[in-house]
Every structure is written in structure tokens, then in C-alpha cells.
C-alpha positions in Angstrom: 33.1 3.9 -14.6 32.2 1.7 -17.4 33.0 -1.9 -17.3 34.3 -4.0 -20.3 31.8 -6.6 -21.6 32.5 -9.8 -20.0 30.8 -13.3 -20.7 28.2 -14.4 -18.9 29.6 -17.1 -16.4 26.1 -18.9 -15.6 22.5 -19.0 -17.2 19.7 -20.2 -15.2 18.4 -23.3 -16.0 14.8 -21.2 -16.2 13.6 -18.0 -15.8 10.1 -16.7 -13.8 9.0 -13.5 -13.4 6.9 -12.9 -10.6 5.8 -9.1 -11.1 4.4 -8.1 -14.9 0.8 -6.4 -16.2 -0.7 -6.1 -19.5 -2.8 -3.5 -21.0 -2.7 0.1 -20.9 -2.5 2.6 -18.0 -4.0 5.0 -17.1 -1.7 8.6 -17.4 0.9 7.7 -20.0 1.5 5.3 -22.8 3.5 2.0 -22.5 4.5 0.3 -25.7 3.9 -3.3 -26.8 1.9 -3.5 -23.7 -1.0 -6.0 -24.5 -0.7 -10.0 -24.3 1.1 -10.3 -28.2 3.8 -7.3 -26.8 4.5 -9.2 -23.2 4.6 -12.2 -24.7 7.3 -11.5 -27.5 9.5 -9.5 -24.7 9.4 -13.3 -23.0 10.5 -14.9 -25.9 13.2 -12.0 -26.7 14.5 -12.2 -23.5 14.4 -16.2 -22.3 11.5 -15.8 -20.0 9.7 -18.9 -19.3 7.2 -18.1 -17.0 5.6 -14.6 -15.4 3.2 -13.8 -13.4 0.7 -11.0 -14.4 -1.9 -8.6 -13.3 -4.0 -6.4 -15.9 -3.3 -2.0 -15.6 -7.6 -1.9 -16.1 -8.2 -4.3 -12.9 -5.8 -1.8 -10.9 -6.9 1.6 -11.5 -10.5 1.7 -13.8 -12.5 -1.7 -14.3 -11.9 -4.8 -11.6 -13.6 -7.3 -13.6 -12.5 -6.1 -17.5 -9.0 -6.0 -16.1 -9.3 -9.6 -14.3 -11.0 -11.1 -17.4 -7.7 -9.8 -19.7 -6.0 -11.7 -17.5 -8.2 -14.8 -17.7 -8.1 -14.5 -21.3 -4.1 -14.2 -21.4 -3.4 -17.2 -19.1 -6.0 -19.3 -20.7 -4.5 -19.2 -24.5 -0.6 -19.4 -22.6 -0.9 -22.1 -20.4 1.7 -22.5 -18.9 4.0 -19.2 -19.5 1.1 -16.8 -18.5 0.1 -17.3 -14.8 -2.4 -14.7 -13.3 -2.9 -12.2 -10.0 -6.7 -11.2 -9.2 -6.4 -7.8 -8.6 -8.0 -6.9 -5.2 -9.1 -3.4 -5.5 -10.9 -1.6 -2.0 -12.7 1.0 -4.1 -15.1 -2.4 -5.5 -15.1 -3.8 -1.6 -18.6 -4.9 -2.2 -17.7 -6.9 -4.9 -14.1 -8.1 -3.8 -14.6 -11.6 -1.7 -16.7 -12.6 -5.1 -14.6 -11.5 -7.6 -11.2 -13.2 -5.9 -13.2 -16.4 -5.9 -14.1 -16.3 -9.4 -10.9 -15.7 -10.2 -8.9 -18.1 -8.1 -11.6 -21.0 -9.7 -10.0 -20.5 -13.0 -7.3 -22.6 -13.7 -3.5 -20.6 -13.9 -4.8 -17.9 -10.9 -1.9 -18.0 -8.5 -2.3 -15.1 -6.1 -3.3 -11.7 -5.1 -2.1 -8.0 -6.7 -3.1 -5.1 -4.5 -1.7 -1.2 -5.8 -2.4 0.7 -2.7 -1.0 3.8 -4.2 -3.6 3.9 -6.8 -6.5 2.9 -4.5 -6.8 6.0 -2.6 -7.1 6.3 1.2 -7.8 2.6 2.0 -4.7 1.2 4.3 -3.7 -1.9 3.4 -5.0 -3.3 6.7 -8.3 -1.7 6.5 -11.7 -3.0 6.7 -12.2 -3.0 2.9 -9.5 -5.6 2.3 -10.3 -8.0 5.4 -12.0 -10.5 2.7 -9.0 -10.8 1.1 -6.0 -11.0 3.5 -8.6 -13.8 5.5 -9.1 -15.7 1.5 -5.2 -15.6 1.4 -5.1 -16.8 5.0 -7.2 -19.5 4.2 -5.3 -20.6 0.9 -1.5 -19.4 1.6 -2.1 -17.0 -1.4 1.0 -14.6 -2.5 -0.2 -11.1 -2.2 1.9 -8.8 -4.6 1.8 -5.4 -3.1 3.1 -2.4 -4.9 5.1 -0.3 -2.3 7.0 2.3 -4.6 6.2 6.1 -4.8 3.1 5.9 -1.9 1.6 3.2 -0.2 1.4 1.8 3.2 4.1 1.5 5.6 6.6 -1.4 6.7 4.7 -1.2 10.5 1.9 -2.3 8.1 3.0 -4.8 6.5 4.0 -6.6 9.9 1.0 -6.3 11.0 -0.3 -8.0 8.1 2.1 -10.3 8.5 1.5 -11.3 12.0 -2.3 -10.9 12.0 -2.3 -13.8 8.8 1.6 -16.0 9.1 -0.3 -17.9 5.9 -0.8 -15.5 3.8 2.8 -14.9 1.5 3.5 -11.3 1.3 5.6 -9.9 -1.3 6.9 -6.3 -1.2 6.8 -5.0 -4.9 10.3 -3.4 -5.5 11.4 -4.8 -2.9 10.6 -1.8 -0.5 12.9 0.8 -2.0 11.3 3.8 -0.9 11.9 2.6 2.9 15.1 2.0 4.4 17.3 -0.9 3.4 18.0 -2.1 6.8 14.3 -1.8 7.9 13.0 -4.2 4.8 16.0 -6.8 5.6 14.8 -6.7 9.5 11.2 -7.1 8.2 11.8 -10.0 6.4 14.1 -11.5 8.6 11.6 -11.6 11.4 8.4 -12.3 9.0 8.7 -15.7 7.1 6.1 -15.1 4.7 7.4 -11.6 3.7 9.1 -11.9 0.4 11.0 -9.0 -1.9 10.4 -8.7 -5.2 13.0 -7.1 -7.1 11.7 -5.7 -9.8 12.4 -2.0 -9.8 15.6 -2.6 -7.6 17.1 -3.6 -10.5 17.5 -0.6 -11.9 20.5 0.7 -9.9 23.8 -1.4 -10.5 25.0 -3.2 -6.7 21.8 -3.1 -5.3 21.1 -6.8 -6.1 24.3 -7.6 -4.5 23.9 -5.6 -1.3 20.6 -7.0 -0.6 21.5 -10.5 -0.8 24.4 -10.1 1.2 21.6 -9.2 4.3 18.1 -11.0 3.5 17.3 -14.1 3.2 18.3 -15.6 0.2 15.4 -17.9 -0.4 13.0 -15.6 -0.3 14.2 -13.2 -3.4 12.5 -13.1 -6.4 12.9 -11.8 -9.2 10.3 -9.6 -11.0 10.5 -7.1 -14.3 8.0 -5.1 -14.2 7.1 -5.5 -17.7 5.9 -4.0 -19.8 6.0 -0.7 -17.4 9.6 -1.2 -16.9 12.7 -2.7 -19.6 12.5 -6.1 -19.0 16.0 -6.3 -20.3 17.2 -4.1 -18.0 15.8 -5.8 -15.0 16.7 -9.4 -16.2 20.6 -8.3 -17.5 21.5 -6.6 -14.5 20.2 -10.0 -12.4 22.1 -12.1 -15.1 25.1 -9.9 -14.5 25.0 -9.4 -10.5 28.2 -10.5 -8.9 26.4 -13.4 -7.4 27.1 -17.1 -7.3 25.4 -19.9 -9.6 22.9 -20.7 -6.9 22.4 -17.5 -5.7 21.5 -16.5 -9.0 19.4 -19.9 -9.5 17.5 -19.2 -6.4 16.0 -15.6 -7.5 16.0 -16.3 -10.9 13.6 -19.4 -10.7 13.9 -21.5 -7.6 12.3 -19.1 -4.9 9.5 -19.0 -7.3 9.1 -22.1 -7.8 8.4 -23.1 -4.1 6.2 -19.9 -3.5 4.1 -20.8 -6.2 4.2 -24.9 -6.5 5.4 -24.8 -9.5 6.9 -27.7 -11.5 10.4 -27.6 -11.8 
């Protein structure tokens, strides 16, 4: 069925997207996908804030992909905050890296893509350095858990083994059954479910937050890999209350990540 257009009822006062990358990938093209591209979808779209990991970093060169981010933040302060990819197939070079990274002003947290990493678990030896770093630090660690990856049994451990560390399930889990992610976080206060991907299926939104814990939903796009207007219209248009929508649209982020309001 489709709906008649309706006006929006309520605009959040700011918008932060917690789940975006720049540059190319790897096996197909993505348009307008360097720093000028992400950074006119933000202004296109109202998006004051995202938080970004580099395509390179993920799947071909840590340190290239980790300096495009440097190099993105550094010239957007402010709008452009960065992840420090932590990839197990450079595990001799990972507790360096992270802290080269996290020294540099606008470095917020932690991006690991497990499906692209090949056979390392997410709670294997290679990535001890940095689930103890975000131990340490109470670093967000955006893991991509769509299409492969580890399982939710993992990602309690994790949770359990370090309670500091802030986990965030990229896509909020949607290859894993709804009521499993909702138990997850419900018992596990520092799991968090990023939306981004989610989005893409009209009620979703609403059905999640109608189980999980409200204030720790947030909202990501997945640009430039996914439509950024996609992801943010159907948040905008979710039948959710002003604060609901206020929460995942900028407020959750805003405590995860210290952020100014």
C-alpha cells in the first residue's frame, strides 16, 4: 500500500550519524564516495555530524585507509569524526596503529569488518590488543554483523569479558533473530544497535524500539555504501514520538561519544 505524503510532525534539533566510510571498495563501484561526495550528501541531507571509517583501512591498506580518515577529520572538524579500523590480518601492527590513531585529535572509536577479515573470530587472539585498548579507554567498537561475521554468543562474550568497552552491532544485528539482539542488549549495557541498514525495511524502526532499550539506538546510514536518504527519511518518518526520535537521531550519540550538545 502506498501512503499519501504527510508533513513531517518533528525535526530533530541535530542529526549524527554514527556508521559512514569514505573511499572506494573493493568489488563494486560506489558513487560520490570520497570526502567532497560524503560531505555534500551531509549538507543535502541536514547531517551535522558522522562518524567514519575509510573502505582501504577495511579490506586492502590499514594505514592508507586510517590516514584518509585523518586527513578527512582534520580539514572538517567538527562534522567529520573518525573510527581506526582494527584489522586482524595486520595483528602485528594493530596495538600501534590504534594508538596512533586515537592520538589524533577527532578519533572516537574502533571499526572492526569481521566479514571481510577472514577466519579471525572476533574474540580471537589477534584482536585481544584492541578489545583490552577499548577496555582501557571505554572506546565504541563498530562491528559489522550483516551477511557473515561472528555470532551473538560472541558478542556476549565480548561484552562480559570487557563491560567498558561500548559495543555497537552494525545493522543492528539483522541477520540474527530479532528477539535474540533485544535479549542481548537488554542484558549487556554496553551493547548498542546501530540502525543503519535496518532502515531499509519500512516498521522495523518501530518494532525495535518498542522492545530494546531506547537509549541505546542509534542511528547510522551507511553512507556512501547505502542512500543516506533513505536511511535518514524513513527514521524522520518512523511512527515514533518527538523524543524517541531525538534520542536515536542525536542524543544516544551524543552521550556514547561525549559529544557537545
Amino acid at each position: 500500500m502506498i501512503r499519501p505524503a504527510v508533513n513531517l510532525p518533528h525535526h530533530p534539533a541535530r542529526i549524527v550519524d554514527i556508521h559512514t566510510h569514505l573511499g572506494p571498495f573493493r568489488n563494486f563501484h560506489i558513487p560520490r564516495n570520497d570526502e567532497s561526495g560524503v560531505v555534500a550528501a551531509m549538507d543535502a541531507l541536514g547531517i551535522d555530524v558522522i562518524v567514519t571509517s575509510a573502505h582501504a583501512a577495511i579490506s586492502a591498506d590499514l594505514r592508507y585507509g586510517n590516514d584518509l580518515v585523518a586527513d578527512a577529520v582534520r580539514r572538517n572538524p567538527g562534522r567529520i569524526l573518525g573510527y581506526c579500523v582494527a584489522n586482524p590480518n595486520y595483528a602485528r601492527e594493530m596495538e600501534a596503529e590504534l594508538t596512533r590513531c586515537l592520538a589524533l585529535t577527532g578519533f572516537v572509536g574502533v571499526k572492526v569488518h569481521p566479514e571481510l577479515h577472514g577466519d579471525h573470530a572476533l574474540d580471537a587472539a589477534e584482536y585481544r590488543p584492541m578489545w583490552e585498548l577499548a577496555q582501557e579507554r571505554s572506546l565504541p567498537v563498530l562491528a559489522h554483523t550483516f551477511f557473515g561475521g561472528d555470532g551473538l554468543e560472541v558478542f556476549a562474550r565480548l561484552a562480559d569479558a570487557y563491560p567498558r568497552a561500548q559495543i555497537l552491532l552494525g545493522h543492528a544485528g539483522q541477520d540474527f533473530p530479532a528477539a535474540r539482539v533485544v535479549e542481548l542488549v537488554r542484558s549487556h549495557t554496553n551493547v548498542w544497535l546501530d540502525l543503519s541498514g535496518l532502515l531499509s525495511t519500512e516498521g522495523a524502526i518501530e518494532a525495535l524500539v518498542a522492545e530494546a532499550p531506547l537509549d541505546r539506538i542509534l542511528f547510522g546510514s551507511d553512507l556512501p555504501f547505502m542512500s543516506g536518504a533513505l536511511q535518514l527519511g524513513t527514521l524522520l518518518y518512523a511512527q515514533l514520538t518527538p523524543e524517541e526520535l531525538d534520542m536515536i537521531a542525536y542524543r544516544n550519540a551524543e552521550t556514547l561519544l561525549g559529544l557537545d550538545a
